[in-house]
N, C-alpha and C positions, 0 to 999 in steps of 0.2 A: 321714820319708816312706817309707823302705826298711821299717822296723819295721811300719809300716803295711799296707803291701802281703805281704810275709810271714805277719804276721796274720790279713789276710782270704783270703789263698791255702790257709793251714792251716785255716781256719773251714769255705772250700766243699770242700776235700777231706774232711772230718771229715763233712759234712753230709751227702756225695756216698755215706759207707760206708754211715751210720747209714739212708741212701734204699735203698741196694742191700741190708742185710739184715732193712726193715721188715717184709717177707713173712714171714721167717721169725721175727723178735720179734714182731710184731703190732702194736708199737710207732709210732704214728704217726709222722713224719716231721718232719710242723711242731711237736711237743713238744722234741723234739732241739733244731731249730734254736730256739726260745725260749728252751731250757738256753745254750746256748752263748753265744746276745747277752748273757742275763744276768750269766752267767758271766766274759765280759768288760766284762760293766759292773762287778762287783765289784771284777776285777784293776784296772781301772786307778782305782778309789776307793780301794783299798789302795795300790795304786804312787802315790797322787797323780797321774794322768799326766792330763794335761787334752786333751780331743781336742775338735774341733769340734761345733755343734751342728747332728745328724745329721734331727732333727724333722721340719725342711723337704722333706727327703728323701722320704719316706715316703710320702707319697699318692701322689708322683709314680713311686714303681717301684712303687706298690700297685696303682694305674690300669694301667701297663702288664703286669703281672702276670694281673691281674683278665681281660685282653684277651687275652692268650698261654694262658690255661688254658681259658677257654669259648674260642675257636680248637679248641686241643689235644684238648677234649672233642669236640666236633663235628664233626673228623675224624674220628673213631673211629664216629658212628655210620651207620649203615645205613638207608639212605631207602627201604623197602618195603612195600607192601602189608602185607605180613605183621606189620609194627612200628607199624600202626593201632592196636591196641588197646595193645599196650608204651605210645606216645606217649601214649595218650588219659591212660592211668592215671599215668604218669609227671606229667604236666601237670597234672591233678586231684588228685595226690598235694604234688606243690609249691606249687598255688595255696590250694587249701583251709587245710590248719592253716596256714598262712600266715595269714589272713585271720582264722580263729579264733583265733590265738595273740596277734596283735596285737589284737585289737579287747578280748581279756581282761586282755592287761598295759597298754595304754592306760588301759583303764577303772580298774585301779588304781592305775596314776598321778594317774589325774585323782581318783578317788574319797579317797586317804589324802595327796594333796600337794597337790588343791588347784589342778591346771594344765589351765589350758586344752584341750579336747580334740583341738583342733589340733595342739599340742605334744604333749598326752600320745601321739600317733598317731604322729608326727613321730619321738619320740625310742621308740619301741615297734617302729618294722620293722624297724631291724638287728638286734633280736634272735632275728627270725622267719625268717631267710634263711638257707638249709642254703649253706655255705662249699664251694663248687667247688674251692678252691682247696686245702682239706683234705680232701674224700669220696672224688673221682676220685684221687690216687694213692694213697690208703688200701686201695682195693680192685682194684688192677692184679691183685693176686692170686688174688681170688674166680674165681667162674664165670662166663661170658660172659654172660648172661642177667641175674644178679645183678649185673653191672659196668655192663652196657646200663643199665639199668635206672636204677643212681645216676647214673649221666653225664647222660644226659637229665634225671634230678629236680632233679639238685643245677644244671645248666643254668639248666633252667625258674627254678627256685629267685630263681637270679641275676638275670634277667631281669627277671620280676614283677615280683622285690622293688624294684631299680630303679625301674621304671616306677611300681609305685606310692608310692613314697619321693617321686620326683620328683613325681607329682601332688600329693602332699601338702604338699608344700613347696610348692608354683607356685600353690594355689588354699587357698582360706577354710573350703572345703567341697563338697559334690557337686551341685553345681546343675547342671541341664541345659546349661548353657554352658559351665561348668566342663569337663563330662564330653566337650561335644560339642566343643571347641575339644580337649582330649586327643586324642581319636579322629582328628582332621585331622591331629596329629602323626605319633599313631602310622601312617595311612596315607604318610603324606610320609616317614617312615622305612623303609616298605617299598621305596617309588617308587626312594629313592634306593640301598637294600640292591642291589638289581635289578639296577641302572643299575651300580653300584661294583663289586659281583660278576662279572659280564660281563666290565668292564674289567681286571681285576685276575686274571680267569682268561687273559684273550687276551692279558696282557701278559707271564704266565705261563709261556705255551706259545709266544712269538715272542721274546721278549729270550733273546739268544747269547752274553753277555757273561758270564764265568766269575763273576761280582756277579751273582748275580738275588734269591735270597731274601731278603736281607737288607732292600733296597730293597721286596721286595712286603711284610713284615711292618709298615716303617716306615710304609709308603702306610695298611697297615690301622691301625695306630695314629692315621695322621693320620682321617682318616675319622671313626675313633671320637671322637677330641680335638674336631673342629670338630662334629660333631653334637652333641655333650654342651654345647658352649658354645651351642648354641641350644635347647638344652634338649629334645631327643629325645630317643627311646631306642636309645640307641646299641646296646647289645646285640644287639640284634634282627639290625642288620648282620653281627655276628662270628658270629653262628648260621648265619644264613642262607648267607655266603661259606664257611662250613667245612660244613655239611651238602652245597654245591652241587658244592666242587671235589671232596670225598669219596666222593662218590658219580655220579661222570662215567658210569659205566656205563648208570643209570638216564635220562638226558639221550642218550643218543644215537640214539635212533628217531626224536628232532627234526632237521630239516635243519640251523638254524641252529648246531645242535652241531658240525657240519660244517668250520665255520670255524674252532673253536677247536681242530683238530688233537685228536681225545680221544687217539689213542694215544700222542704225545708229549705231549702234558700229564699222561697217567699216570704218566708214567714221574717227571715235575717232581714231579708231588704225591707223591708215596712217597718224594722228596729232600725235599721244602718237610716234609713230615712230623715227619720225621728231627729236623730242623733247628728245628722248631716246639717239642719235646718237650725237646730241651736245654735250649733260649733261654728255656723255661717252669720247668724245675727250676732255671736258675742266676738268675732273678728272683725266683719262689719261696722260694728260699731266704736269700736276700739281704732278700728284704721281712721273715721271720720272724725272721730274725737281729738284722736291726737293729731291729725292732717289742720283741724281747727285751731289747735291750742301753740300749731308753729305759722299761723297765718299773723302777720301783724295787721296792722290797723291801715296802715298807709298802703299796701298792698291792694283792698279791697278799694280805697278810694284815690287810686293812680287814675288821673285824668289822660297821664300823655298814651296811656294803653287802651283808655275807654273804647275811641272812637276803632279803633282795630275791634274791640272784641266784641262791639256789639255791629259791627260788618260782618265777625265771624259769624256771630246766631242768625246772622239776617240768609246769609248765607246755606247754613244747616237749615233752614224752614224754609225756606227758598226751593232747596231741593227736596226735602221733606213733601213739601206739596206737590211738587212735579212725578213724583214715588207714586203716591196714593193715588193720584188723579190716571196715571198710565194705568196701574194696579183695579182699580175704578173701585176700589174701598173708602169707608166715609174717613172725612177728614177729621170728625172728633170722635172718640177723643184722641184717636192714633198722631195725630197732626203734633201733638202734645207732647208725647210719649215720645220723646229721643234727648235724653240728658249726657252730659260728659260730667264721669265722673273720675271714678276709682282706676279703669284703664290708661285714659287720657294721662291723670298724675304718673301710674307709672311709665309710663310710656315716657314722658318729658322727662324722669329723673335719666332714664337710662341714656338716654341723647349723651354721644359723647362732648365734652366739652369742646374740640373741635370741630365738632358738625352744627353745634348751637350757635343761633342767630340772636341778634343782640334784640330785635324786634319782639322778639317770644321769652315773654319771664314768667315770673309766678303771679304777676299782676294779670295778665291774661288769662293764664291757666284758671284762675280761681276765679276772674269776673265771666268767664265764659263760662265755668260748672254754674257759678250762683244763678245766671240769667236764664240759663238752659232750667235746671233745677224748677225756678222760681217761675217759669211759664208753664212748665208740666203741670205746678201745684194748681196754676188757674184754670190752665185749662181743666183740669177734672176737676175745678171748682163750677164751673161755670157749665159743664155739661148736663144736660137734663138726667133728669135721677132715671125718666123711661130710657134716655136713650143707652144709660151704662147696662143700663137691668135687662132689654130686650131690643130695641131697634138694630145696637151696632151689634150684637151678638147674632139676629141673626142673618144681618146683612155680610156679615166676613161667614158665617157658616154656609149661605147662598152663594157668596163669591169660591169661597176655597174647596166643596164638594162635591159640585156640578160634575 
């Protein structure tokens, strides 16, 4: 047990270096933590040491993970006027090759295997969902414009992709009933967003007890947990609750804002912040680690999956490019910037085993994060150091505030 805990105390301090000098290696964050779980999956296969089976684990700090980084994002941005067109394009920029990328690798699901289009759709959108949980701290470093810009995409990204995963799993196909019993959801998810928000802010700014945050993260977890077991879209909540308390400035020309105390609840949100950004890197890090330390060896160099998954990436930059170029935004280093990571996995876990395609295993899953992963890292290798510092910054702030 001591051996144990020693272990994973040296894993988050190691993870904690390799986070503090990704800026300056370029080096993603969630590749380290991958090295490392692997790394001790080897040792204790050489040591014989048999340790529990970690599996079960997984979805469960991948869900709260998933919740603590669109949170973390959504602080961060800025509800103005002036970020209409940022949003539109960001949104547009998520939904589209989304939509395109799945409905292309679907169709060759279904076209060279044979499956259902249901399924082939089913098991086609985690591969299309740009990983929040790998873009945003990839680019803490960039310019503010260029950082905006992937927080909201890679958001959006999350959210969609969700919702329409979920549609797709809950219905046969797009019938007007289908679509219009969706739409009741998603309304009923806002009603409730609203309604939780509100709460969750005034509980914020009136609980004294030297315990506050930890308790409001848990409430947003609960929230999220019980909308998802009725099959909402829960996302929608952690967006809306972090875009609202984030931006309290904007909300107080309202009376009713009145009541939630903004000037001491400003002061709470820049602690709940604080506190949110940790709680998010040491989940983070722990999901990658151990997502690592269940990856075998033979997985990573499955050949009969290769030539599938790097179709998939050709695929995902394929439309990537065709994004940007409509968008008329530069292509580096955005071009870059669309990883699967931490959604994409849970998204596969949850695939019922009768909707799963024999074509789609963990040997894709995982060569499609590393390759995605592993080109972001060159690309922002390879980008001139003016163009991260000033050219693309204020070429997307030219484009998005016109």
């Amino acid at each position: 047990m001591i051996e144990t805990i020693i272990v994973l105390c040296v894993l988050i301090l190691i993870a904690y270096f390799f986070d503090l000098t990704s800026s300056k290696t370029k080096i993603p964050s969630v590749l380290i933590f991958l090295l490392l779980g692997w790394i001790v999956r080897q040792i204790t296969i050489f040591l014989r040491i048999q340790l529990p089976d970690f599996s079960f684990v997984l979805p469960i700090i991948g869900t709260i993970g998933l919740v603590l980084i669109v949170l973390d994002g959504s602080l961060e941005l800025e509800l103005k006027k002036s970020k209409i067109r940022l949003i539109t394009s960001s949104f547009l920029g998520a939904l589209l090759p989304m939509i395109v990328s799945a409905l292309l690798i679907a169709y060759l699901f279904h076209f060279f295997g044979n499956y259902s289009l249901k399924d082939s759709m089913l098991n086609a959108i985690p591969f299309c969902i740009i990983s929040s949980a790998i873009a945003i701290p990839s680019v803490k470093h960039l310019p503010s414009k260029i950082k905006e810009f992937v927080i909201y995409e890679s958001s959006f990204s999350d959210i969609v992709g969700v919702i329409f995963f979920t549609f797709m799993a809950l219905n046969d196909g797009f019938s007007m009933n289908a679509i219009g019993n969706f739409g009741l959801q998603i309304l009923l998810m806002l009603l409730i967003s609203i309604v939780a928000t509100i709460a969750l802010s005034f509980l914020l700014s009136k609980i004294q007890h030297h315990i506050k945050f930890i308790p409001i993260i848990i409430l947003v977890v609960l929230i999220y947990a019980f909308s998802k077991l009725y099959h909402l879209p829960a996302l929608i909540f952690i967006l809306l609750f972090g875009l609202f308390i984030g931006n309290l400035d904007e909300f107080k020309h309202f009376k009713w804002s009145e009541k939630l105390k903004p000037e001491i609840l400003d002061k709470e949100v820049r602690k709940f912040k604080e506190l949110t950004i940790e709680v998010s890197f040491l989940v983070r890090a722990l999901f990658f680690i151990l997502f690592g330390y269940l990856i075998e060896a033979s997985e990573i160099l499955n050949t009969e999956t290769l030539v599938w998954s790097l179709g998939i990436v050709i695929l995902i930059y394929a439309a990537r490019v065709i994004q940007l170029k409509l968008s008329k935004l530069s292509l580096t280093p955005l071009l870059f910037i669309t990883p699967r990571g931490l959604i994409t996995i849970l998204l596969f876990i949850s695939i019922e085993p009768s909707d799963r395609i024999l074509l789609v295993n963990n040997s894709m899953i995982i060569q499609v994060i590393i390759f995605t992963t592993f080109l972001m890292m060159i690309g922002l290798m390879i980008t001139p150091k003016n163009k991260t510092t000033q050219g693309s910054s204020l070429e997307i702030k030219n484009k998005m505030e016109l």
